[in-house]
Kinemage of the C-alpha trace (Angstrom):
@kinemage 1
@onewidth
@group {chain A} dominant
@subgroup {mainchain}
@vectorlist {calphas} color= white
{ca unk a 1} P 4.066 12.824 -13.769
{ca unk a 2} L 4.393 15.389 -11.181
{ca unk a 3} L 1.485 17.021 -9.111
{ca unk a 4} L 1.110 20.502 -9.825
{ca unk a 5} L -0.975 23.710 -9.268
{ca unk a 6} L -3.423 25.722 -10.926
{ca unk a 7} L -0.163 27.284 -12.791
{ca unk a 8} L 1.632 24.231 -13.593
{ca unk a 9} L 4.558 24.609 -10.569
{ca unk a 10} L 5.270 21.309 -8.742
{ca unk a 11} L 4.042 21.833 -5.512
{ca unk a 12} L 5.319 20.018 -2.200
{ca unk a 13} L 3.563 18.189 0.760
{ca unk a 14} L 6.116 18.010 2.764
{ca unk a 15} L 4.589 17.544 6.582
{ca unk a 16} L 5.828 20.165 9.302
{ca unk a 17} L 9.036 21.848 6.986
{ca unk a 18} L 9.185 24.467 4.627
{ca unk a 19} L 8.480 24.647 1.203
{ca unk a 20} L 11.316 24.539 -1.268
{ca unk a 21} L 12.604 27.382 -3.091
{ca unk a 22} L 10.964 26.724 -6.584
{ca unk a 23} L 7.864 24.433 -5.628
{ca unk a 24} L 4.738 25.458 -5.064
{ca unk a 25} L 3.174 24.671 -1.382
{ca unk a 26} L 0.340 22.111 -1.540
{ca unk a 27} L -3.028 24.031 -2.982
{ca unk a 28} L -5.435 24.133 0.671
{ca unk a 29} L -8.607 23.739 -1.573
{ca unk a 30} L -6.845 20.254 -2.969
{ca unk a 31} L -7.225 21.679 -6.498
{ca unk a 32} L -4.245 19.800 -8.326
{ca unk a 33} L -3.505 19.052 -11.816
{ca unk a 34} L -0.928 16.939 -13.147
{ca unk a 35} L 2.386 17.939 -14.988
{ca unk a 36} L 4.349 16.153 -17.430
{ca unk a 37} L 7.806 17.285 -16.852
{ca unk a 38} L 8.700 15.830 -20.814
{ca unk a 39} L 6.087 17.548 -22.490
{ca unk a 40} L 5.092 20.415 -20.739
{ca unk a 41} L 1.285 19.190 -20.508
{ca unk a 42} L -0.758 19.941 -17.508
{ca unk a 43} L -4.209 17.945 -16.930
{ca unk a 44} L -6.581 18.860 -14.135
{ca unk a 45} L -7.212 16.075 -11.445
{ca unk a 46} L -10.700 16.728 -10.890
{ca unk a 47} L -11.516 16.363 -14.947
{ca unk a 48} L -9.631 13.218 -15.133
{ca unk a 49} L -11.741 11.674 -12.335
{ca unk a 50} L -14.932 12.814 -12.977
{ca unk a 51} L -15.038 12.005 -17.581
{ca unk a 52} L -12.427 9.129 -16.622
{ca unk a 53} L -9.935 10.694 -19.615
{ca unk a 54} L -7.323 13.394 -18.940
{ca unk a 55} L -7.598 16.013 -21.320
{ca unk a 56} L -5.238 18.629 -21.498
{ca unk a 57} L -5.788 21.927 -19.577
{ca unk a 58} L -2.886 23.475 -21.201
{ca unk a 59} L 0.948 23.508 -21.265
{ca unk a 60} L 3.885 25.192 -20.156
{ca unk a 61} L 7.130 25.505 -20.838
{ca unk a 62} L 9.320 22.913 -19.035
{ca unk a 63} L 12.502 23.344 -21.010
{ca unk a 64} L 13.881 26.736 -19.206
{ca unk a 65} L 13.227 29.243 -16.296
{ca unk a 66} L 11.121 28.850 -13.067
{ca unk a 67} L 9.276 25.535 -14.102
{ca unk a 68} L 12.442 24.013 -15.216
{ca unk a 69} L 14.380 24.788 -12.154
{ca unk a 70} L 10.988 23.712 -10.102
{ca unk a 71} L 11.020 20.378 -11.586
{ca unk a 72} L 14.644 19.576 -10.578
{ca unk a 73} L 14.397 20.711 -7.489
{ca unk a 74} L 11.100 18.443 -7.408
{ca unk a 75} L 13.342 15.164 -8.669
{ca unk a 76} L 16.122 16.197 -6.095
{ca unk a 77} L 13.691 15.621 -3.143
{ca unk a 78} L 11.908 12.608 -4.478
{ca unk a 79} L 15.237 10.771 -4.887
């Protein structure tokens, strides 16, 4: 699971550096969701903590294109 923006994108904390091409930079109102990067499914934080389930906002494509490329780049900084 990956945290994401309102649009799905990985986004990146990282403290005093730029943001990488491809991720998203950490949302300033702290309004994250949560991305599977195998099914495309994207489940807002704030939901999940308030009803205690995580139903699904909605889903994006994670096999091709922007999100694809932003959820490598996403697994090549974490490792």
């Amino acid at each position: 699971m990956i945290q994401a923006n309102s649009e799905g994108v990985p986004v990146y904390i990282g403290e005093n550096t730029a943001v990488p091409a491809g991720l998203a930079p950490w949302p300033e109102d702290e309004d994250l969701y949560t991305l599977c990067p195998s099914c495309g499914r994207v489940y807002r934080d704030a939901v999940i903590e308030e009803i205690g389930t995580a139903p699904v906002a909605f889903r994006v494509d994670v096999t091709a294109g922007p999100l694809a490329e932003a959820i490598r780049v996403h697994w090549d900084i974490s490792t």
